[in-house]
C-alpha positions as CSV (number, residue, x, y, z in Angstrom):
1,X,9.2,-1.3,-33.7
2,X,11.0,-3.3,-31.1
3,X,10.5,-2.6,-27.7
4,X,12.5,-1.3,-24.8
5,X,13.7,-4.1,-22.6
6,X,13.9,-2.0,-19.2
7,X,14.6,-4.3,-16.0
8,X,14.2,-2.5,-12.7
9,X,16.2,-4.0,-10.1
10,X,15.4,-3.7,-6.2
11,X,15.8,-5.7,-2.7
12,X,15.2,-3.3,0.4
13,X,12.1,-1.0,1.2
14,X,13.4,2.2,0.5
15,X,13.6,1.0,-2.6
16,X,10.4,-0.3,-3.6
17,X,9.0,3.2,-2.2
18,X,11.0,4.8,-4.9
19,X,11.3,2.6,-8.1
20,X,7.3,1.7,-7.7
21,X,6.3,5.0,-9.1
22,X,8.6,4.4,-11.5
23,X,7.7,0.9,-12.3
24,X,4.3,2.2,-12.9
25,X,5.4,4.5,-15.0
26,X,6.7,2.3,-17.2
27,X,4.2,0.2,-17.3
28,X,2.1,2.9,-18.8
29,X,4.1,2.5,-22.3
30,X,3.5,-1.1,-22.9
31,X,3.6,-0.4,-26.4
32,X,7.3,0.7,-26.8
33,X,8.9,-0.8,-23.2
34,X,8.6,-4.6,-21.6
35,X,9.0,-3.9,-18.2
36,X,10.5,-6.6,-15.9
37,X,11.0,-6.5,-12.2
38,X,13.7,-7.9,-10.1
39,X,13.5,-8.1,-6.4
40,X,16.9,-9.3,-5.1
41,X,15.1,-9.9,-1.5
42,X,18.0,-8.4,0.8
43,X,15.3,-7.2,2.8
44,X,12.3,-10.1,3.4
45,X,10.0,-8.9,6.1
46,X,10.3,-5.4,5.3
47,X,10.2,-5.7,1.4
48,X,6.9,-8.0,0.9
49,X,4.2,-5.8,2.8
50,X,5.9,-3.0,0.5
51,X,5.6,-5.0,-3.0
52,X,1.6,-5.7,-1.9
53,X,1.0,-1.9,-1.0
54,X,2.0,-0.6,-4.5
55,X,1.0,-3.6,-6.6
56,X,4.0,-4.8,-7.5
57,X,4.5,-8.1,-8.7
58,X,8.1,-9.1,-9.1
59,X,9.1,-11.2,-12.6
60,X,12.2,-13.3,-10.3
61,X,12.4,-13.0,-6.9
62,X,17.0,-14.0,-6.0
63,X,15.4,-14.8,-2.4
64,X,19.2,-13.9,-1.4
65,X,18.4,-13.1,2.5
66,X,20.1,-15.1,4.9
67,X,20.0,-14.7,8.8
68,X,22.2,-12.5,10.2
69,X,23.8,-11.5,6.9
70,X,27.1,-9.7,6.2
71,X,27.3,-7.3,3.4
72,X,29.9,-9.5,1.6
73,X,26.9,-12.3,2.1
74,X,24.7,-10.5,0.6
75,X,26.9,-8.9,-2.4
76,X,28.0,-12.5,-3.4
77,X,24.6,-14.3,-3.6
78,X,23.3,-10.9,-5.5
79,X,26.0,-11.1,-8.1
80,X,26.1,-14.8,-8.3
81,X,22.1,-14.8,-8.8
82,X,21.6,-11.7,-10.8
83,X,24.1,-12.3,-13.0
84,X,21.7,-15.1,-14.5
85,X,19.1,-13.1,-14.7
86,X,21.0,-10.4,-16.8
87,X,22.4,-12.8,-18.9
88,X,19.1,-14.7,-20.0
89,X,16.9,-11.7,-20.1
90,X,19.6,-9.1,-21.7
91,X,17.9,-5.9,-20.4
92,X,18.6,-2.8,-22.7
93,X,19.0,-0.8,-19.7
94,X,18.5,-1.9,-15.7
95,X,17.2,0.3,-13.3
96,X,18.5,1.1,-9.7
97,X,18.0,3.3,-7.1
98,X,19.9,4.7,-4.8
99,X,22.7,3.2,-2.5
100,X,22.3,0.0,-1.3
101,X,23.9,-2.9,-2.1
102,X,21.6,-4.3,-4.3
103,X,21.9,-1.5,-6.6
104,X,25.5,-1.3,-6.2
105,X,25.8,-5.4,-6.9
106,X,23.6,-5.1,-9.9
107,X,25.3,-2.2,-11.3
108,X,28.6,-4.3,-11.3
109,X,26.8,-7.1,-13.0
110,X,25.6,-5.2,-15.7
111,X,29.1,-3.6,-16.0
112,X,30.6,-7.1,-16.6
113,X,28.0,-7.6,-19.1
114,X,28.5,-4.5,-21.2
115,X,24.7,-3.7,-20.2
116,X,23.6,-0.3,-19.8
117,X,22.6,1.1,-16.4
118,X,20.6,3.8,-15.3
119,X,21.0,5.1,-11.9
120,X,17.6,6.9,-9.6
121,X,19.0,9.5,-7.4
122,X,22.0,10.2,-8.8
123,X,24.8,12.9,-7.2
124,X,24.2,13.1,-3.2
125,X,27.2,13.1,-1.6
126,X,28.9,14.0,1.9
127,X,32.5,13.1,0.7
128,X,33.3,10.4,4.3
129,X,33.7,7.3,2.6
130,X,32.2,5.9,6.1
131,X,29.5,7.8,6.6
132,X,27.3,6.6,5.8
133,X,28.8,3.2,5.3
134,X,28.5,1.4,2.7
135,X,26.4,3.5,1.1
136,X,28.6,6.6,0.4
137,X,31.1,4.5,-1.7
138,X,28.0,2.5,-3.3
139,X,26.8,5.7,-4.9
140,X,30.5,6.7,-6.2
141,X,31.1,3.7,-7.8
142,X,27.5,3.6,-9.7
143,X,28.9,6.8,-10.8
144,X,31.3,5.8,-12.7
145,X,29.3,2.9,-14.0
146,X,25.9,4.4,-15.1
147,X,25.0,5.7,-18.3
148,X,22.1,7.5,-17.2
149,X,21.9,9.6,-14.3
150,X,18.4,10.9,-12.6
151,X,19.4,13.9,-10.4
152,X,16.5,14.4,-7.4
153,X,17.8,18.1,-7.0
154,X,19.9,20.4,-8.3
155,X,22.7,20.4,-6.0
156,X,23.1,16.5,-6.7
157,X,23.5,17.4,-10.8
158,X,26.3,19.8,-9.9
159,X,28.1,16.9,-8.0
160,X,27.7,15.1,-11.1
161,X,28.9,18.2,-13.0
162,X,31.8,17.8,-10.7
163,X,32.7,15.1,-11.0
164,X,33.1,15.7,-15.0
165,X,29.9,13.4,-15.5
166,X,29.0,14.4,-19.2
167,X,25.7,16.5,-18.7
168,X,23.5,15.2,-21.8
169,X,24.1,11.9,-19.2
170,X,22.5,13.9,-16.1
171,X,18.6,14.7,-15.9
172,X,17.3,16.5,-13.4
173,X,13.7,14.7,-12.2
174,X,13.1,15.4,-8.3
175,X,13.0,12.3,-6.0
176,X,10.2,9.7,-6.7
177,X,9.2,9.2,-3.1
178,X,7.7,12.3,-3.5
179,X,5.1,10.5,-6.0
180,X,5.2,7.5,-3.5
181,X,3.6,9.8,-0.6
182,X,1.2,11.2,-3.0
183,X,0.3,7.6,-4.3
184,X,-0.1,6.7,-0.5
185,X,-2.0,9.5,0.3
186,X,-4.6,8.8,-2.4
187,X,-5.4,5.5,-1.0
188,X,-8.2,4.4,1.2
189,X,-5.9,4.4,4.7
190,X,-5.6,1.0,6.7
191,X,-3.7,2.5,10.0
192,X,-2.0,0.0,12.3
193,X,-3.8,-0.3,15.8
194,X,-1.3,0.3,17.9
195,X,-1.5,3.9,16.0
196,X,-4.6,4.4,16.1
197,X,-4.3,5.0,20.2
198,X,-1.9,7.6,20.0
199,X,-3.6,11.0,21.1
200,X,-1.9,13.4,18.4
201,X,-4.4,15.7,19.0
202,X,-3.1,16.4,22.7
203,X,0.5,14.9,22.5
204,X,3.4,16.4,21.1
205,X,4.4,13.2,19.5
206,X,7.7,12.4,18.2
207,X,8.6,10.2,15.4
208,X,12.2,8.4,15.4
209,X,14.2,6.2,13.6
210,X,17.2,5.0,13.8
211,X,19.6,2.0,12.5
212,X,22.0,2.7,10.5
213,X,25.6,1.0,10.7
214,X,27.6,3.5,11.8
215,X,25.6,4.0,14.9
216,X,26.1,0.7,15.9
217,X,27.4,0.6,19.7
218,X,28.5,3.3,21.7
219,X,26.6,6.2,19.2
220,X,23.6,3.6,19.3
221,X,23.5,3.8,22.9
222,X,23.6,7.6,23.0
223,X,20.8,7.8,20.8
224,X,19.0,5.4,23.5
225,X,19.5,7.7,26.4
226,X,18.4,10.8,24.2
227,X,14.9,9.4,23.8
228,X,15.4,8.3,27.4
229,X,15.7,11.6,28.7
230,X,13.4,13.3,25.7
231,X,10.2,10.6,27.4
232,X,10.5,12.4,30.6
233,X,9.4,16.0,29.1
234,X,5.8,16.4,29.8
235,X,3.6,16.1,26.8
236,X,5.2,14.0,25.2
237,X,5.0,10.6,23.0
238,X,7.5,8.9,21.2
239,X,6.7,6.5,18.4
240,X,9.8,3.9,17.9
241,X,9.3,1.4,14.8
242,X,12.7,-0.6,15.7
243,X,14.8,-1.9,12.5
244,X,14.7,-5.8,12.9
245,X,18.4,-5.6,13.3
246,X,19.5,-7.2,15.9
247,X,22.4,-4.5,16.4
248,X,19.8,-1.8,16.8
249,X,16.7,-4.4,18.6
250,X,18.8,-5.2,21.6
251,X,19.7,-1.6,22.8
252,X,16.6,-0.3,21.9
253,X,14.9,-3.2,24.1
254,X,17.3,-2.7,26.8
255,X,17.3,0.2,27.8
256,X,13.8,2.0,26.3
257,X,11.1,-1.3,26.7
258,X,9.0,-0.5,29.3
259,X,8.9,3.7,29.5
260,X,5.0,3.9,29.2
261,X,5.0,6.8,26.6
262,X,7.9,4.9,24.0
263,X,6.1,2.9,21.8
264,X,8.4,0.6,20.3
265,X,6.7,-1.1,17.5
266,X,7.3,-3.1,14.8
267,X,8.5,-2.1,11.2
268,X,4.9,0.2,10.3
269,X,3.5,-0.6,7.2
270,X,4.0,2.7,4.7
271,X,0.1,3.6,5.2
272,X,0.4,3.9,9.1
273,X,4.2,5.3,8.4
274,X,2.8,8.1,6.3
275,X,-0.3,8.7,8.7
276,X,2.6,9.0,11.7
277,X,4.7,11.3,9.6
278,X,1.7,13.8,8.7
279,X,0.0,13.6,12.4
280,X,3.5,13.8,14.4
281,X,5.2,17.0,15.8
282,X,8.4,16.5,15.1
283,X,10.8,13.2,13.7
284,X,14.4,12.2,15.4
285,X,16.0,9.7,12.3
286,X,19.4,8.8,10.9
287,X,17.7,7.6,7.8
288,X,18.1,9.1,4.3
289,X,14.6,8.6,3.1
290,X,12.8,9.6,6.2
291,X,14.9,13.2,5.3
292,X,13.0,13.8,2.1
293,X,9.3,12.4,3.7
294,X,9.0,14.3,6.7
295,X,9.7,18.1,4.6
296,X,7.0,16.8,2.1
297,X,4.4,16.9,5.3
298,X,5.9,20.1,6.7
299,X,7.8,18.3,10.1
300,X,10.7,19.6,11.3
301,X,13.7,16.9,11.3
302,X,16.7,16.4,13.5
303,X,19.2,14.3,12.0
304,X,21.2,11.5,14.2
305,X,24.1,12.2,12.0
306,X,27.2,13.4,12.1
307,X,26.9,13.8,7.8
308,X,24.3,13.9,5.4
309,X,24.1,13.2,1.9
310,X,20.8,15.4,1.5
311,X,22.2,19.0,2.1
312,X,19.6,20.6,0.0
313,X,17.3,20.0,3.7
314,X,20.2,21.5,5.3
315,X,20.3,24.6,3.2
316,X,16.1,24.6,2.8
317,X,15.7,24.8,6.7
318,X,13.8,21.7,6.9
319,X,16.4,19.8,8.7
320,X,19.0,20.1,10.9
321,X,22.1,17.8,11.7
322,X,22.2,17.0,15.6
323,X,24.8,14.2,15.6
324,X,24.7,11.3,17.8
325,X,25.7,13.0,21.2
326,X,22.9,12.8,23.9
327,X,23.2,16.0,25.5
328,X,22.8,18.0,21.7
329,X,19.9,15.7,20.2
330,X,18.1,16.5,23.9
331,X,19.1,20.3,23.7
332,X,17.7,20.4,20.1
333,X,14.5,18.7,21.3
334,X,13.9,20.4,23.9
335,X,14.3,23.8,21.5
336,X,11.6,22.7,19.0
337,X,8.8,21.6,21.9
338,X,9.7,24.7,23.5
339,X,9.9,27.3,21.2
340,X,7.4,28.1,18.8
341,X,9.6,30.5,16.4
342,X,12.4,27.7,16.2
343,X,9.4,25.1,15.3
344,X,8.3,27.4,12.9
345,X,11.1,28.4,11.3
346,X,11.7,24.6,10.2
347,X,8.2,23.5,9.6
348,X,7.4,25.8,7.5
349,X,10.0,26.2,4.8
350,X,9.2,24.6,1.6
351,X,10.4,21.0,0.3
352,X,13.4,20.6,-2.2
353,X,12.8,17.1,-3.5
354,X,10.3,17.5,-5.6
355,X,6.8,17.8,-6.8
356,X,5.2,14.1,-7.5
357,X,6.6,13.7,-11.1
358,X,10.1,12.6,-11.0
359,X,8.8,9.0,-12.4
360,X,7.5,10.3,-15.5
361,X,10.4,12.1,-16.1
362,X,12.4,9.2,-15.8
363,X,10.6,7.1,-18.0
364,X,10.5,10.5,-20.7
365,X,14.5,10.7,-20.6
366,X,14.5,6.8,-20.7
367,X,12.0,7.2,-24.3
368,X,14.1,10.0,-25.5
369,X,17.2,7.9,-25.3
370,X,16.1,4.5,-26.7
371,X,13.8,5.7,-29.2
372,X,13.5,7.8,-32.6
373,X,12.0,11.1,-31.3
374,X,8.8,11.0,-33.4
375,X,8.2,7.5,-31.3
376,X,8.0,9.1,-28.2
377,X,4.8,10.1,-26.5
């Protein structure tokens, strides 16, 4: 029996959280897959910590990151560079996640070379081409490309269904970070020091963070004055890891460094990220990931958007949009510290991305399609 060639393809941290469940997974079936990982290195910093945490060792690293990098930078190196890769290797099916351009780049490679591409977290939507940008129209366009796509929820199959995506194409799995923060959670914890002095026990401790491209400027700034005015309610502490952007580290250094109880940190390490997301009271972010994490702990979470792609939050009660406007993501606050009904109301309200086995359902569709059904275990 020949094996499946299966080449996961990542380059940023959210998606090494997500595809390293998988990639274990995978790894679990040496007998009918070879497994090979690409990291395209559009995030460097970030990525490596990440790749160490979860054990994974990357077959080619592209090493595409340049300083102050545009996305058409990044896209051109990724396709130039991958497109090697693909064509040596001649994956039977590559492995994305997501929306970034890495996995948009690589699905367009393996589209020019007729090679078969399966897409993790397939379907979320919020129909602004902009928002958020790029990543909206990434996740269209893998649409049309992939031949597998792994739904996280039900609400992201029926955009699929939608769309007229053939449903023997769609498989519903739940989101792997979910069997990310389990992974985590199992593991002896190594908790940044700068953590470690934060008094959760009597602090109401908020966790934000915020980056993401369409913020950039005037929003930015808004956001900036929020957690100016949300450091000056009693009680409180606010933990900031700041994006190594420079778009978002030069307002968040001008006009927040220096307010005693704003720790602006560097990017945390997932261990101390977790242990902040399970110990804090309540988390301000624009980010998609940090939307799925924070209901699997049980933390109420304001969203520094004007859209979001993860509705199913929305609908659950776990989240709630607040935009980018100072005086709303202050009012909004100020309602969750002060009332206990509204906190509860949100915190307690059950998760809707899953329940820790999305990667082995991957992997199980991934068998079922490559494989004679009495070769599947």
């Amino acid at each position: 029996m020949s094996k499946i060639k299966v080449m996961t393809i990542l380059g940023t941290r959210p998606e090494v959280i997500k595809l390293a469940p998988v990639a274990h997974e995978l790894a679990k079936h040496k007998k009918q897959i070879k497994s090979l990982i690409v990291l395209t290195g559009q995030h460097r910093k970030m990525v490596d910590q990440f790749l160490q945490l979860f054990k994974i060792k990357p077959d080619y690293d592209l090493d595409i990151m340049l300083k102050n990098q545009t996305l058409i930078d990044v896209s051109c190196r990724c396709l130039a560079r991958l497109s090697k890769v693909l064509e040596k290797e001649k994956p039977n099916l590559i492995l994305v996640e997501g929306d970034t351009t890495t996995a948009f780049i690589a699905s367009l490679a393996a589209f020019y070379l007729k090679i078969p591409m399966g897409h993790v977290e397939a379907g979320l939507r919020t129909f602004d081409k902009y928002r958020p940008f790029p990543e909206e129209i990434n996740r269209q366009m893998m649409t049309l490309i992939a031949d597998m796509h792994f739904a996280p929820t039900k609400k992201a199959r029926q955009n699929l269904l939608n769309e007229k995506i053939e449903p023997n194409k769609i498989f519903l799995t739940g989101n792997p970070v979910i069997d990310a923060l389990q992974y985590v959670a199992r593991k002896k914890k190594i908790i940044n020091c700068e953590i470690k002095r934060i008094d959760f026990k009597h602090k109401k401790v908020i966790l934000v963070t915020a980056h993401r491209r369409e913020s950039f400027g005037q929003p930015f700034a808004q956001i900036c004055q929020a957690i100016q005015q949300i450091a000056a309610l009693p009680q409180v502490e606010i933990i900031y890891p700041v994006h190594l952007n420079p778009n978002v580290q030069t307002p968040v250094n001008k006009m927040l460094k220096g307010l005693k109880n704003v720790h602006l940190l560097k990017p945390l390490d997932y261990q101390s990220f977790v242990h902040v997301l399970r110990n804090c009271y309540l988390v301000l972010s624009d980010s998609g990931g940090v939307q799925e994490e924070a209901p699997a702990f049980n933390k109420p979470i304001l969203v520094m958007r004007e859209v979001t792609e993860r509705q199913e939050g929305l609908e659950a009660g776990v989240a709630k949009l607040v935009g980018m406007d100072t005086a709303n993501i202050v009012s909004q606050v100020n309602l969750l510290l002060s009332s206990d009904s509204a906190y509860l109301q949100m915190s307690k309200s059950a998760s809707p991305y899953g329940d820790g086995s999305a990667a082995k359902r991957i992997v199980q569709a991934i068998l079922k399609q490559y494989l004679p059904e009495n070769q599947v275990l």
